[in-house]
C-alpha positions as CSV (number, residue, x, y, z in Angstrom):
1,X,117.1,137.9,76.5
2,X,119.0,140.3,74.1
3,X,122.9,139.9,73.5
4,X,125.1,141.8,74.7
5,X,127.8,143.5,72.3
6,X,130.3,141.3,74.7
7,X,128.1,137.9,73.8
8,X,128.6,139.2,69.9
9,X,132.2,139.5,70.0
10,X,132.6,135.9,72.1
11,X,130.9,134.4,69.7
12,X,132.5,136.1,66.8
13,X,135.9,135.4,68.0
14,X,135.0,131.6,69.2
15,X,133.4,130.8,65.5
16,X,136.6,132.2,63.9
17,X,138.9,130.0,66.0
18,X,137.2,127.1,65.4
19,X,137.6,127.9,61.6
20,X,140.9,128.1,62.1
21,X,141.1,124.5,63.9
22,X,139.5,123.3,61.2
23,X,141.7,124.8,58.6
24,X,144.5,123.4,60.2
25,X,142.9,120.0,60.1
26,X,141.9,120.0,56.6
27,X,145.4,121.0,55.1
28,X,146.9,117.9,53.2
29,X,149.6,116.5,51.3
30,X,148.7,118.9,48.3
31,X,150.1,122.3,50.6
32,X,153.3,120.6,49.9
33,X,152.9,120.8,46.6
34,X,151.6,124.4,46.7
35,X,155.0,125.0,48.7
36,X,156.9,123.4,45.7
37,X,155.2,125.7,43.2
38,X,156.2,128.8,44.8
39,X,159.6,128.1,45.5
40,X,160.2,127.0,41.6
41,X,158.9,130.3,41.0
42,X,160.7,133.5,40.5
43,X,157.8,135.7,41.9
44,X,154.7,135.5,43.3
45,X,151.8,137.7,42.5
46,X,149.1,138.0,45.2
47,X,145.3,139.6,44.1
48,X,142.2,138.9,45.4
49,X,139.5,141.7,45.9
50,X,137.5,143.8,48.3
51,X,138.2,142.0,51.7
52,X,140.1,139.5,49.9
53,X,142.2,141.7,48.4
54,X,143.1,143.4,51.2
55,X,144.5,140.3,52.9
56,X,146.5,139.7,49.4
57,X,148.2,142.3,50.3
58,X,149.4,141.2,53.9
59,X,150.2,138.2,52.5
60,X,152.5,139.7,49.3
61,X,154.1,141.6,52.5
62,X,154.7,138.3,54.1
63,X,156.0,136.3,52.1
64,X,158.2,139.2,51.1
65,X,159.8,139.9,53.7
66,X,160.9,136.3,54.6
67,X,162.5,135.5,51.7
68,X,160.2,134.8,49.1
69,X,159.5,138.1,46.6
70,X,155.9,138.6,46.4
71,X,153.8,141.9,45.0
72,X,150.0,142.2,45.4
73,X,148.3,143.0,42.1
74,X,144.6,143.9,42.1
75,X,142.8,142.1,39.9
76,X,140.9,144.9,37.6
77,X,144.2,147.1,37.4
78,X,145.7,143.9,36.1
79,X,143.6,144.0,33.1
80,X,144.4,147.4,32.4
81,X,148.4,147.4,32.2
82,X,149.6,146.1,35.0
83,X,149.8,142.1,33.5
84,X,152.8,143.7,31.8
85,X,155.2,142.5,34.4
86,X,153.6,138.9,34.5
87,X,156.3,135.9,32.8
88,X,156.0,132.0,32.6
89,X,158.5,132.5,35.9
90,X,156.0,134.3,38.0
91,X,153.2,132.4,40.2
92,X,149.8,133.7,41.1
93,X,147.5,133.3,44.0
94,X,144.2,134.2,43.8
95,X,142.2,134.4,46.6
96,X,138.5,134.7,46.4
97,X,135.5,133.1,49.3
98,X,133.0,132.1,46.3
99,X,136.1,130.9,43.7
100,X,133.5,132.8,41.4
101,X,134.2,136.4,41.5
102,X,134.0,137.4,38.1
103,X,136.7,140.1,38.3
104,X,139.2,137.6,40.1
105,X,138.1,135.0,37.2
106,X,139.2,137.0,34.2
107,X,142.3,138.3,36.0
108,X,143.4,134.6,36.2
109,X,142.2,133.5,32.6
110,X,144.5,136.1,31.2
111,X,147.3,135.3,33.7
112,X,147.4,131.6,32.6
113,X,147.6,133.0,29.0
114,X,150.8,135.3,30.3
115,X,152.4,133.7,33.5
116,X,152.9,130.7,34.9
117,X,150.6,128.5,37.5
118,X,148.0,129.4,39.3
119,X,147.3,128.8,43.0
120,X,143.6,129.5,44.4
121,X,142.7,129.6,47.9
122,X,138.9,129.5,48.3
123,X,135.7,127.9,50.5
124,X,134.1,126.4,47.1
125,X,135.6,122.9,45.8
126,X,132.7,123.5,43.0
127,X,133.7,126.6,41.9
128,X,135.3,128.4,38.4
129,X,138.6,129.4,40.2
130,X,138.9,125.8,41.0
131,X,138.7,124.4,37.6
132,X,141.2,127.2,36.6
133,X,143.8,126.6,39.2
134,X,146.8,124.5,39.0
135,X,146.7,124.0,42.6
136,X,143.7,124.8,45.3
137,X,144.2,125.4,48.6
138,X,140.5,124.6,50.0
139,X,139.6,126.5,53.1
140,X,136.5,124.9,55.7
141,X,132.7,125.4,54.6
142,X,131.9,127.8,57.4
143,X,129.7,130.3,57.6
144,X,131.1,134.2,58.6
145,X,131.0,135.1,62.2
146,X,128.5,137.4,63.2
147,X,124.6,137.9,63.6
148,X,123.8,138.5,60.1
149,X,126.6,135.7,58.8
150,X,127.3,137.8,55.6
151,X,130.5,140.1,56.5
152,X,134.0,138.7,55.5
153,X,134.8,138.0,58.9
154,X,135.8,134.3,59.2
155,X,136.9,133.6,55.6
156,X,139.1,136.3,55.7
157,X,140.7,134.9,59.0
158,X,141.3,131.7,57.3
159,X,142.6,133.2,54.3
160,X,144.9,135.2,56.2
161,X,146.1,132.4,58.7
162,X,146.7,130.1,55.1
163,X,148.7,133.2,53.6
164,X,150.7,132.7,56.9
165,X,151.1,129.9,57.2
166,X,152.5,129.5,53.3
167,X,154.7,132.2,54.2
168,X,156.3,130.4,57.1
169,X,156.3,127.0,55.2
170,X,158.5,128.6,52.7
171,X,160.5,130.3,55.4
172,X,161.4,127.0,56.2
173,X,161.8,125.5,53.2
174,X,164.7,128.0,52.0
175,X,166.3,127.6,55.5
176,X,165.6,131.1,56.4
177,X,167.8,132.2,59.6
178,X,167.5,135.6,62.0
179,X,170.5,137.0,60.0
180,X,168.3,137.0,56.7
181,X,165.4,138.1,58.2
182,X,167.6,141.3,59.6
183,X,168.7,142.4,56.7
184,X,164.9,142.9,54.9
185,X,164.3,144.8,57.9
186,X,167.2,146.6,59.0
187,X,165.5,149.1,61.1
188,X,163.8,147.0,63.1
189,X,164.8,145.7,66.6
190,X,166.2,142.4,64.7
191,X,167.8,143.8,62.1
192,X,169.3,146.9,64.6
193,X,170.9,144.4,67.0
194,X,172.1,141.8,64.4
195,X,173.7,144.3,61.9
196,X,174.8,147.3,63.6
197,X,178.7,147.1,64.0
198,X,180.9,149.6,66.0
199,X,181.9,151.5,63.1
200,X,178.2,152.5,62.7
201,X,177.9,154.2,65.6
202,X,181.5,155.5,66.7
203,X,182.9,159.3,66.8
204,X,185.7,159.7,64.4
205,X,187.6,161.9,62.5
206,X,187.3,165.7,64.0
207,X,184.9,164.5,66.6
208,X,187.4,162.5,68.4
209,X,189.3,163.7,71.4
210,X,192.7,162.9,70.9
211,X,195.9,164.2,73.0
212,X,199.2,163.2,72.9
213,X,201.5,161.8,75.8
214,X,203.3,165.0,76.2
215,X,200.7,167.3,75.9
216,X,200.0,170.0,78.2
217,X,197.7,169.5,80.9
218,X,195.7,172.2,79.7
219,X,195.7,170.8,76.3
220,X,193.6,167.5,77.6
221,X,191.2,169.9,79.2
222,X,190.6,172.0,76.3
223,X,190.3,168.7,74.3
224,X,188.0,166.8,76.8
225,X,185.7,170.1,76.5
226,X,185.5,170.9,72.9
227,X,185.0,167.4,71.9
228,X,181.9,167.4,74.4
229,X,182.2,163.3,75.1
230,X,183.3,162.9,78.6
231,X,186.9,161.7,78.2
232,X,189.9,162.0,75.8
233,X,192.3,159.8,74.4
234,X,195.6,159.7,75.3
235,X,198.5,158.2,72.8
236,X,202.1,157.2,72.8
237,X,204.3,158.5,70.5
238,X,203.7,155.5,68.4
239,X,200.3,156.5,68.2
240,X,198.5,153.5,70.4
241,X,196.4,153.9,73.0
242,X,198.5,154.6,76.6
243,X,194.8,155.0,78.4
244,X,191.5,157.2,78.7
245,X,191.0,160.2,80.9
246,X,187.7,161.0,82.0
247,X,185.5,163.5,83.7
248,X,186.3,161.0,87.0
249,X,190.1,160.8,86.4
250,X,190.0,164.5,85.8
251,X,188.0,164.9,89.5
252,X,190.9,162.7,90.7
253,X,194.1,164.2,89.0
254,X,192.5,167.8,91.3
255,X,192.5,166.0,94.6
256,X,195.4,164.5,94.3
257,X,198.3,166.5,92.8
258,X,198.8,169.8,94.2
259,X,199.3,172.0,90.8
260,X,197.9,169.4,87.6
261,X,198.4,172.4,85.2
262,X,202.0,171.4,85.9
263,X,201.8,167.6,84.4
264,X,201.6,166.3,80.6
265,X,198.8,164.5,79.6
266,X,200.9,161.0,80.7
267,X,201.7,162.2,83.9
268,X,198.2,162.9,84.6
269,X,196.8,159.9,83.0
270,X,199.2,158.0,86.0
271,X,197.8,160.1,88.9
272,X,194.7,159.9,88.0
273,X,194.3,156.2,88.3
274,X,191.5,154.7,91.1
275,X,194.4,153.5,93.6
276,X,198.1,153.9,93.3
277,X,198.5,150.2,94.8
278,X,195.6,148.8,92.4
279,X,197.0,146.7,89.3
280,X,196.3,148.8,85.8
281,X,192.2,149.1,84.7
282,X,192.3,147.2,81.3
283,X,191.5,149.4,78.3
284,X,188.1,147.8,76.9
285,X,189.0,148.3,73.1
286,X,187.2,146.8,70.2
287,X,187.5,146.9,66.6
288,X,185.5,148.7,63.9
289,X,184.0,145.2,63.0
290,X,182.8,144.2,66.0
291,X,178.6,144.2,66.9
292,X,177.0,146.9,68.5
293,X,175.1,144.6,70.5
294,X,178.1,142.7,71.5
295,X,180.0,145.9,72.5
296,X,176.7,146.7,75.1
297,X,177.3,143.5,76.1
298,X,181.2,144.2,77.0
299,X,179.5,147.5,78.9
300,X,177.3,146.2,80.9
301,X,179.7,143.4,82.3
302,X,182.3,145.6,82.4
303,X,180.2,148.5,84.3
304,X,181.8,150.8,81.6
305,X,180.2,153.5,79.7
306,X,182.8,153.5,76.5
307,X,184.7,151.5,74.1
308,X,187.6,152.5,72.1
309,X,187.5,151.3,68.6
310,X,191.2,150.3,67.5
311,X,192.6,149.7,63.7
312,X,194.4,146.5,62.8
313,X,197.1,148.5,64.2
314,X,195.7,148.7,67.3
315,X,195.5,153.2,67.0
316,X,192.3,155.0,67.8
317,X,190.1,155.3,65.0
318,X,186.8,155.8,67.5
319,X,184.9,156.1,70.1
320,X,181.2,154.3,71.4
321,X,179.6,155.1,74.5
322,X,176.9,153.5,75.9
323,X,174.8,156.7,75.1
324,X,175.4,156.1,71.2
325,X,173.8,152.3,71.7
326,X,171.0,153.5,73.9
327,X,170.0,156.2,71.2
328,X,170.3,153.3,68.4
329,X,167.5,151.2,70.1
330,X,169.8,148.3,71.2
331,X,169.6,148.7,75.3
């Protein structure tokens, strides 16, 4: 009876995770070494071609972006210009299936004349790249997955989980924390929610609704509405923070004083507060400094939808809403 295309991929993904147990088995006391070399390096050059070349680059990315600068360089190119950037401080590692690709093998001849060692990751112990290599990261004796057993499938799974599996080594190695991963990728989800502060996502200067104490009642209102952000910020003479007033308080200050155009800013700031009997609501203020993440945090246990962000003199220099952090990708 004929396979299916479902039998084919079974089998294709069951072949390629036993390579991969097996790789995991076979990796000795000489990956430390390999781990050494690359750390003692300045940079690491990545090549390999076709299929192999392809995962050199996922690998340069890697190894890049936790901590240990990489750059893939294709092999032919390299003979053509590009060994110009190659020192005795840079490390190469070359990965070819066969260890005999004849491109790959003069790349590395001329590197060894140029750079410094050489690291090859390949399925033949008896093979040119071998000989040529400083260090050699073997990988199993398998055959590709697949009917025909002759498309990259299975060493390029193994070269790829070897390439990670360096890159995570070295991670280690260098004692590579979340903070230093965030800040090679500062736009991602990480990097947003460990390096984002307050300051980074306030409104300041003219976009800040600011009204003084004794300011007309119909000065807050003109305030609250040109500045567009719910509330405004009222101050004491000294310039500190005497409390917010928002859309609700405003809602609050109607049913509750007869003629509000009447009041200042501080006199409806004191009407306009949830319960005459109820102790003052605590001003949630923060400073410029402070994380973003940490401010939602503040938010959400404080059922709140805005922080004021305070100098060291404790006067308004901004304002963060929960809106602001939602936009930023942090809730």
């Amino acid at each position: 009876m004929a396979k299916s295309a479902l039998d084919i991929a079974r089998e294709v993904v069951a072949d390629e995770a036993e390579a991969l147990r097996r790789l995991a088995e076979c990796l000795g006391n000489g990956f430390d070494g390999i781990v050494d070399t690359i750390r003692q390096s300045d940079q690491i050059v990545v090549s390999g071609l076709g299929k192999s070349g392809n995962i050199a680059q996922k690998i340069a990315a890697s190894l890049t972006s936790t901590g240990t600068p990489a750059v893939y360089m294709h092999p032919v190119e390299a003979l053509h210009g590009d060994l110009g950037i190659v020192t005795e401080r840079h490390c190469l590692i070359a990965l070819s299936r066969s260890g005999n690709t004849e491109e790959m093998l003069r790349f590395v001849a001329h590197f060894r004349r140029l750079g410094g060692p050489v690291i090859g990751i390949t399925q033949r112990r008896e093979s040119r790249l071998v000989e040529l290599a400083q260090h050699a990261l073997l990988l199993p004796d398998v055959e590709e997955a697949g009917p025909l057993n002759l498309a990259p499938t299975t060493s390029c799974v193994m070269m790829l989980a070897a390439g990670d599996a360096l890159a995570m080594a070295l991670l280690h190695a260098r004692g590579f924390q979340p903070a230093d991963f965030a800040q090679y990728h500062p736009e991602g989800t990480l990097g947003r929610r460990l390096l984002l502060r307050a300051e980074d996502l306030m409104h300041t200067g003219e976009d800040l609704p600011l009204v003084q104490a004794e300011d007309s009642f119909d000065h807050l209102l003109v305030e609250m509405t040109r500045k567009r952000l719910g509330l405004a910020l009222i101050l004491k003479p000294d310039g500190q923070l005497l409390g917010t007033f928002t859309d609700g308080d405003l809602r609050r200050t109607f049913e509750r004083v007869e003629n509000p155009r009447a009041l200042d800013a501080r006199a409806a700031y004191t009407h306009s507060r949830r319960a005459a009997t109820a102790p003052p609501v605590p001003i949630s203020v923060v400073r410029g400094s402070h994380a973003a993440v940490d401010c939602l945090r503040i938010m959400r246990d404080g059922v709140i939808t805005s922080l004021v962000v305070v100098a060291d003199d404790a006067k308004p220099i901004g304002l963060l809403r929960l809106l602001d952090l939602v936009r930023a990708g942090l809730a």
